[in-house]
N, C-alpha and C positions, 0 to 999 in steps of 0.2 A: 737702580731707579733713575739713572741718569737718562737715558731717552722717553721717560715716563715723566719726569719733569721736563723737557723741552717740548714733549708733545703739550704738555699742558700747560706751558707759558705761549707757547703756539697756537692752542685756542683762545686763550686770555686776549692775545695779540689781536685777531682776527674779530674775536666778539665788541673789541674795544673801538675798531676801523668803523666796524658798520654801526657801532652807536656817534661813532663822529659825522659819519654820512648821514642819518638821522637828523642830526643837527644842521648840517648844510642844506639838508631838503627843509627845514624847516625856516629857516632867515630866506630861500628861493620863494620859500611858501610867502614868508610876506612883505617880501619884495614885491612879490608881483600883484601881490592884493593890500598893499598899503593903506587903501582908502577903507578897508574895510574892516580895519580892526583899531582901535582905539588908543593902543599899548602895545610895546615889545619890553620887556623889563624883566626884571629877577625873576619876581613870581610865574612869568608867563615860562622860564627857561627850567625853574623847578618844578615844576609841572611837568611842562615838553620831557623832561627827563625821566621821571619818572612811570610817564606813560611810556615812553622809547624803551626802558628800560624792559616794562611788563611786556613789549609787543617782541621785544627781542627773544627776552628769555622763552615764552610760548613758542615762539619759532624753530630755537632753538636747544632744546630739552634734544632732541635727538642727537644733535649732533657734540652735544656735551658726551651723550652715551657713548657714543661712535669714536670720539676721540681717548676715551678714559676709560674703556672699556678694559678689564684684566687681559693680558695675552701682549705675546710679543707678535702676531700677526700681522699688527696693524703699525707697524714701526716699516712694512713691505713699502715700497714704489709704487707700486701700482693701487695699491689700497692709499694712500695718500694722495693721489692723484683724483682719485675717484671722489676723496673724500674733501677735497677743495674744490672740485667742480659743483659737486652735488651742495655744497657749504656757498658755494660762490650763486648758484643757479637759483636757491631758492629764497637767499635774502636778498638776491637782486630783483627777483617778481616781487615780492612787497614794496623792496625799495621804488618799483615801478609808478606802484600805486599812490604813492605820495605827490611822484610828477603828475602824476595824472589828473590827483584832483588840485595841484596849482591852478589848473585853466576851469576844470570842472568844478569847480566850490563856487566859483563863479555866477555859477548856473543854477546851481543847486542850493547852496548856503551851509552847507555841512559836509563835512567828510560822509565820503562812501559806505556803506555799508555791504553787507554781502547780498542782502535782498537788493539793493540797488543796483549790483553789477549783476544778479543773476534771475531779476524780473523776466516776467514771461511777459512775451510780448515785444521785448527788448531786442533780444537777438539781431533780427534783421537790421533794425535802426544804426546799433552800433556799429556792423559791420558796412553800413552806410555811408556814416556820415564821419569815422575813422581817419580817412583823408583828407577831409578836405577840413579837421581839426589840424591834422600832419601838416598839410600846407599852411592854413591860419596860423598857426602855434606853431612854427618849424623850430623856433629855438629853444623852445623846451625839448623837443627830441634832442637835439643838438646839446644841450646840457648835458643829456641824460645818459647820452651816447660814451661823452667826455669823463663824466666820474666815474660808470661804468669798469671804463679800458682802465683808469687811475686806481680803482679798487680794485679789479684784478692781479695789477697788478705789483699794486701794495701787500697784496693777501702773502703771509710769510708763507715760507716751505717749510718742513724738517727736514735738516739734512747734519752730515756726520751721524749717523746712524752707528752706533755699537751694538752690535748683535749680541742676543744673547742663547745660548743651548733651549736652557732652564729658568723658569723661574721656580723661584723657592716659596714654598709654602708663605713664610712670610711678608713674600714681596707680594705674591698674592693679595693676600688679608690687609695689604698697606694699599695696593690698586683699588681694591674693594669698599675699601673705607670710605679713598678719596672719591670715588665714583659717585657715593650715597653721599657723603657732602657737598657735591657739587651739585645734584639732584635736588637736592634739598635746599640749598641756596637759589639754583632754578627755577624751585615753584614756590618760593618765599617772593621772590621777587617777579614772576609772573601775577601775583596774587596782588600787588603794590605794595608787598612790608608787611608788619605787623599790623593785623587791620580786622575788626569781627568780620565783615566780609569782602570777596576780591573785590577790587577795582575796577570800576563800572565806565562806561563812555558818558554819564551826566554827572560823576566826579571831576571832571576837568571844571567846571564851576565852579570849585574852590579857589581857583589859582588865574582870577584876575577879572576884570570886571565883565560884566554881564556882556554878551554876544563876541569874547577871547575864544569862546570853548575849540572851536575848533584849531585856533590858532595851538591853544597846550595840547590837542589829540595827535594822532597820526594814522594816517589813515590803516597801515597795516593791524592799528590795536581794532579800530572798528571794525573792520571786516572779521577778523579773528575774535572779538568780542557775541557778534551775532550769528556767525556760520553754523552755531550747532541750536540757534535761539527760532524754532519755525517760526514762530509768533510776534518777535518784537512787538509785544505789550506788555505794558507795566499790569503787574495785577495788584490791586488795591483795594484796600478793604475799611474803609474810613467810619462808614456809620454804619448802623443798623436801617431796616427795611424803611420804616415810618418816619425817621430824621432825614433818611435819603430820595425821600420823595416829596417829603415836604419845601427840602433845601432846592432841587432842582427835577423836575419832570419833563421828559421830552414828548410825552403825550399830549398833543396838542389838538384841542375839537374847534374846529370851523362850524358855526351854527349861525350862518346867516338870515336876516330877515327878507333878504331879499331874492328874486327870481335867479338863476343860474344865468350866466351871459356865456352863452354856447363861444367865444372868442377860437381862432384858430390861435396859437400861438407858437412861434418860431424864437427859439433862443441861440445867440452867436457866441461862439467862446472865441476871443480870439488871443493867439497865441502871443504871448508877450507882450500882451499891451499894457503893459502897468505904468504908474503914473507919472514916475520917469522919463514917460513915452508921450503922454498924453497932454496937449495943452501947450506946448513946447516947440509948433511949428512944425510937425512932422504926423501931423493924424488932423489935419484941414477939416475934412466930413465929419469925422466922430467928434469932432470938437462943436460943427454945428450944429450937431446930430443933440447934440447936451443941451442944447437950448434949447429942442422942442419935446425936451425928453423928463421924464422923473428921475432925477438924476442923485444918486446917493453918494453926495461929496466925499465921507470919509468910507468909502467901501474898503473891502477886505480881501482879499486870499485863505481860503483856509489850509493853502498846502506850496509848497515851494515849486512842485513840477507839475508837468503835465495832465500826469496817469492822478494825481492826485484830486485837480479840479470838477473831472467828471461824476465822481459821485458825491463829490461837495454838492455842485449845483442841481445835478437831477435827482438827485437820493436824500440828501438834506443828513449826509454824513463825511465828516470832518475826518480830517486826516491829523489823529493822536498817537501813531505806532511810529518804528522806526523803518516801516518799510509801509508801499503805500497799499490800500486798501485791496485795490484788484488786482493787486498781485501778492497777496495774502493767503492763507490756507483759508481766511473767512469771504473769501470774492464769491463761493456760492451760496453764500445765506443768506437765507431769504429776506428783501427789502420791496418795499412798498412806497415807490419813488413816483414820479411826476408821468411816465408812460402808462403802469399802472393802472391809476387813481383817475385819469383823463379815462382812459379805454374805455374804462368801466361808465363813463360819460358818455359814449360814442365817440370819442378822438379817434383816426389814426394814428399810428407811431411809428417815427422813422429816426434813424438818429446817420447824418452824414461826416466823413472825415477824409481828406485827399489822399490820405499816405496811404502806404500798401499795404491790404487787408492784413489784418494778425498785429499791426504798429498799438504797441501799449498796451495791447489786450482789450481794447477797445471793442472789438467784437464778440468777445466772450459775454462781458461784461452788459454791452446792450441788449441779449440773451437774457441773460439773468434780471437785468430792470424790466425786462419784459418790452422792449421793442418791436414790432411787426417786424421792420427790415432794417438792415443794417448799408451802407452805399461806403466802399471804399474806391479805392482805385482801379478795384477790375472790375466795379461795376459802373465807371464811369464813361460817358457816351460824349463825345464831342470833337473841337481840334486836337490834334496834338499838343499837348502842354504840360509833359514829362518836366521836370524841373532835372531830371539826369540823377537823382541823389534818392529821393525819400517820395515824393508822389506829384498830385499835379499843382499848377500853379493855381493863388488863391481865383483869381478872377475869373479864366475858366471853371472851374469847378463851381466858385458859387453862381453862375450863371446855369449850368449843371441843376442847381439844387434850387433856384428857382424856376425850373421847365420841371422838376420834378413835384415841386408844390404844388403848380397851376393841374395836374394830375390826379392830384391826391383827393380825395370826396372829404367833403369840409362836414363836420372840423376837424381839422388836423394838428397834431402837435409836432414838432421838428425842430432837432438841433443839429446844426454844424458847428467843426470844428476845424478852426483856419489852421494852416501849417506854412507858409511862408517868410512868415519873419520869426522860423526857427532855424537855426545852424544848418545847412550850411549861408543863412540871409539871399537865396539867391532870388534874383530880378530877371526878369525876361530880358533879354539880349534888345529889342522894340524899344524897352523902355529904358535904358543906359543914358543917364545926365537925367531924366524925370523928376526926378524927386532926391531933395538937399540927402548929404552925405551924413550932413550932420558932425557929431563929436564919438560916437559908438559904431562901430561895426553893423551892428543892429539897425540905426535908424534909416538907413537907403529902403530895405524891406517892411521895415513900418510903413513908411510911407507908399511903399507897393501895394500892401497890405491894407490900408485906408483905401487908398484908390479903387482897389478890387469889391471895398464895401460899397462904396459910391455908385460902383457900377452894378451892385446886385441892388440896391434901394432903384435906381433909376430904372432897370428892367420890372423891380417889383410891384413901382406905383402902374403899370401901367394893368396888373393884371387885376382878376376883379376879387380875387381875394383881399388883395391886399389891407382895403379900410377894416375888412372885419378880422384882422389880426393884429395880437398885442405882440411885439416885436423886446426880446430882450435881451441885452448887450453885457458881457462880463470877460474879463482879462482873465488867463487861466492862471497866472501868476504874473511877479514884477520878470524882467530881464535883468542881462548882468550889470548893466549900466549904470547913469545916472551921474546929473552934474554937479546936484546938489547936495550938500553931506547930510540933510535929512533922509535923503536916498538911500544912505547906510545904514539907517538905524533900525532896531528893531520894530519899530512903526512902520519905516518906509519901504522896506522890505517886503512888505506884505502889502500896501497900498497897491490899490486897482480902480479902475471904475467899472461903475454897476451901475443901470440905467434899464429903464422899461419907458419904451417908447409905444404910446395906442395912437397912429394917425387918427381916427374916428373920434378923440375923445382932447381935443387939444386943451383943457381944463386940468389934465393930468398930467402937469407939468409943474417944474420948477424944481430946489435945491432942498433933498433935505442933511441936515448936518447932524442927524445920531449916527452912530458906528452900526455899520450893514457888512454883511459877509456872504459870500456864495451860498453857507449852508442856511442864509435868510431867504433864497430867491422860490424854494419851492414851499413854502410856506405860503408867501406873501402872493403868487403867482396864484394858486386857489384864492387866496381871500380876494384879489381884486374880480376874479371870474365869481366870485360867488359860492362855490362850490360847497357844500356840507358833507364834511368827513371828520376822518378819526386819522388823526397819521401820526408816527413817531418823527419826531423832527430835534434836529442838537442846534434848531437855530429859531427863528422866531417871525412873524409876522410881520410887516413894515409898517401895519396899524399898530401895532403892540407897544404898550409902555415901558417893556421892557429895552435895556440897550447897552449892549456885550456884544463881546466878541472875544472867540477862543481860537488859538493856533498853536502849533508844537513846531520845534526844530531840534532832532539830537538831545532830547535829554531834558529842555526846558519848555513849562507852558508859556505859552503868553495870554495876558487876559487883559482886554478891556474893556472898562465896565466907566460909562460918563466920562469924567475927566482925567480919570486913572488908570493909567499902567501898572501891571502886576508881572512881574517874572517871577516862576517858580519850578525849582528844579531839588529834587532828594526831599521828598515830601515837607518842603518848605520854602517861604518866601526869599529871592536873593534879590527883589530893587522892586520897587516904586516910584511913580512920576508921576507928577503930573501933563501928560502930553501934551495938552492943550498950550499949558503956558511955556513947558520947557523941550520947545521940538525934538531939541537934540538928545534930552534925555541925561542929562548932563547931573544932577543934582537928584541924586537918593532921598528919598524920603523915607523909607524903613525903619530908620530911628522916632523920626518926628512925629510919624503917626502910624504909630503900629496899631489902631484900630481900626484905621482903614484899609492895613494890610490883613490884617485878621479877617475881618469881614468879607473881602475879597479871594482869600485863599480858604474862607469857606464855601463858599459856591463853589469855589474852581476845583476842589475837592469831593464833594459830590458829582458836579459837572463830568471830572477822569473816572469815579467809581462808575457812574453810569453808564458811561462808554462803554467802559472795562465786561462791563458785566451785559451789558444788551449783546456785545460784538462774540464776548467767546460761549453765551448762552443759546445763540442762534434767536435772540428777540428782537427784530429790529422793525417787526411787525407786531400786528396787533393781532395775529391768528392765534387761535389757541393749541398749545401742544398735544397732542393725540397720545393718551396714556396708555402706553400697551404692559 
């Protein structure tokens, strides 16, 4: 049994390396995001550990077997070689993933998940904009390269090999045992311990304060958490039928008194403008653009990325799963969003985006809202203004997309979607020293990006559509930046502006200060047109007495509702705040007034059953199902 125990202090050895590499990608994880997490302490390490441990063992189940397997076979050269490569190869791609999201959590606000790396729509992008992360980021490769070459070749050998003929029955039955013990200890600790059930990615909440979580995860447990999960939706079953629609209905009826106002309307998402961004000397226009505008001081995000913003704002559905909507097994069910509900008006519909058709799924997607036509980059008509990476630049194109308006038979509905002050931030070579540098990486291209607006407002007053369109402005998420440490917080995070500007109607203007969210803009966008319908909507009217706002990240909601912040994650409340008075978030109230938390973590609990159950019933309309 003597080469039977070196082999198997030899995988002890090796399984022990990569739980210490774990640990060093983890203090790199926040080192380099310092600002973003609150605490690095015991709790945040028992945690880390624990999660490390589950993502290890799931990894590695196989090569427990491989190593302890009965048979003196595997004591050969060439099977040991094989079997430290294939041991080496496959915990160093996990290990990969953790570098990866050092720089991507960034962006994102959460460890990866497997819908995240393996969205449709994605492909092209990543393989895009890859390099010029490589060049940005070059010492994270350089880290990674360095521990890499250190664990290999840390990773022990077996060697002194005593061969043996035979083994004996006995020695057998003792290989056999240990194999099934060690299996058995593998998916105890895959599982997180002794626990009613495994170990989930919104259990990292236990282990430290509210927005740590990703700090205790790792990105290999997330991605192996959801790879076999199509859905990433929670399913939830809170109330019965008539408590659940009493608590929260997203049936919402527009029954105006008043005549229809036929308005063209043009909505602008633009790419990272969040508030971070905005007001701060780097967005001039859009900042003077708020003073002639209806401007929704505390606006929202309903989703961290991209791919996420689009059916927030034109569908008036929020992004609650762990992977985002249109690239869900649910992206073809049927919704009855703002293309639609206009058409049905006599609107045209067009929905424009510069990056190369198929980016985000963005063109399935407009498909399915029901778009006339969709305008990428190969259907784009003008100068040369390739940005070399991802599509064209902002000011071309949206010049682009106001010669295509002037076109269109009124009325028309039309969004674009900016892509310039996205990764890799590039500025046209013309415009080099233009616009301040700022403190972010980011803000050279905001201010590109502002500029590029200014210049599609100044070609658009001159056309004759222009006075009879309501113009609406919305940040598709915050960026990774930000100077202020309200910046960090789970409020500021999600902070945007949101603004509807009607040249024609300069009376429709000024601040309002309730909490407004993306999935409020096509609600509120009928009620000002007048319109009378029936829509399902998870957000509300900007006339509405109501005033909430719901967002998810990884596991926890966030909700707020007047003056209160609600975090809630494992079907129940972990922190309250009062936002208003305590920005930073500083000061739990949980204890103090858990009636307020109650009462808030009852909506917000109907609020996810409804979701839950409109998204995997195929309801997200008011058609009725056809009973065959």
């Amino acid at each position: 049994m003597d080469n039977y125990k070196k082999n198997s202090f030899i995988l002890l050895q090796r399984l022990l390396l990569i739980l210490f590499v774990y640990q060093i990608s983890r203090i790199l994880f926040y080192f380099f995001n310092t600002d973003n997490f609150h605490v690095f302490n015991f709790q945040t390490i028992k945690g880390g550990l624990l999660f490390d441990l589950a993502a290890i063992a799931y990894l590695n189940i196989i090569f427990i077997v491989l190593h302890l397997i009965p048979g003196d076979f595997k004591y050969k050269s060439i099977y040991q070689k094989r079997l430290k490569i294939a041991f080496y190869a496959v915990n160093l791609l996990f290990i990969a993933t953790n570098f990866i999201d050092i720089i991507y959590y960034r962006f994102t606000g959460r460890r990866s998940t497997s819908s995240m790396i393996m969205a449709k729509g994605m492909e092209k992008e990543a393989i895009g904009l890859i390099p010029s992360f490589l060049r940005e980021f070059w010492y994270i490769g350089v880290l990674f390269l360095f521990l890499s070459y250190i664990l290999f070749k840390l990773l022990p050998d077996l060697k002194s090999i005593n061969h043996y003929n035979t083994l004996t029955k006995k020695d057998k039955l003792k290989q056999f045992a240990c194999l099934i013990i060690a299996i058995s200890v593998g998916l105890l600790v895959a599982r997180g311990g002794f626990r009613k059930k495994p170990i989930k990615i919104v259990d990292a909440v236990a282990y430290g304060e509210t927005g740590n979580s990703a700090l205790v995860l790792n990105t290999p447990f997330c991605i192996l958490k959801t790879i076999t999960k199509k859905e990433n939706i929670e399913k939830v079953h809170y109330f019965e039928t008539k408590e659940l629609t009493s608590t929260f209905n997203p049936v919402i009826s527009l029954n105006p008194n008043k005549t229809a106002i036929k308005k063209n309307v043009v909505i602008i998402i633009l790419e990272s403008f969040g508030d971070e961004n905005v007001g701060r000397g780097y967005t001039p226009y859009l900042d003077s653009l708020i003073t002639k505008s209806y401007y929704f001081k505390n606006g929202f995000a309903n989703g961290k990325v991209s791919i996420d913003a689009v059916p927030s704002i034109l569908s008036s559905i929020p992004s609650l799963m762990n992977n985002s909507f249109i690239s869900s097994n649910f992206s073809l069910n049927k919704i009855n969003g703002l293309p639609r509900i206009l058409k049905k008006e006599g609107y045209s519909t067009s929905f424009f985006h510069g990056a190369f058709n198929g980016s985000q799924n963005f063109d399935q997607y407009t498909k399915v809202a029901g778009f006339d036509q969709y305008y990428g980059k190969d259907e784009y008509v003008g100068p040369e203004a390739f940005d070399g990476r991802w599509g064209i630049y902002d000011e071309e194109f949206m010049q682009f997309f106001c010669q295509k308006l002037s076109s269109f038979k009124q009325p028309f509905f039309s969004s674009i979607f900016t892509i310039s002050s996205h990764n890799p931030y590039k500025v046209p070579e013309k415009y080099e020293g233009k616009f301040p540098k700022g403190t972010t990486i980011i803000h050279e291209s905001i201010g590109y990006s502002d500029y590029a607006l200014r210049q599609f407002f100044k070609t658009a007053k001159k056309q004759s559509w222009y006075k009879n369109t309501l113009f609406v402005i919305s940040s598709d998420h915050t960026s990774s930046g930000g100077d202020h440490a309200i910046d960090k917080t789970n409020i500021g995070k999600f902070s945007i502006p949101i603004l509807f500007f009607d040249p024609s109607n300069p009376e429709f203007a000024g601040v309002n200060e309730d909490v407004f969210q993306q999935i409020d803009i096509m609600p509120s966008i009928l009620d000002y047109l007048n319109i009378k319908t029936d829509l399902i909507s998870f957000g509300k009217s900007y006339k509405s007495k109501n005033n909430f706002v719901v967002y998810y990240l990884q596991g926890t909601y966030h909700y707020i509702q007047d003056d209160y912040y609600l975090a809630f994650a494992n079907n129940q409340p972990i922190g309250l705040y009062n936002w208003k008075k305590d920005i930073l978030l500083k000061k739990n109230l949980l204890e103090t007034n858990r009636k307020q938390a109650d009462k808030m973590s009852h909506f917000l609990k109907a609020y996810i059953q409804t979701f839950y159950e409109r998204v995997t019933n195929n309801t997200l309309t008011l058609e009725k199902k056809t009973v065959i």
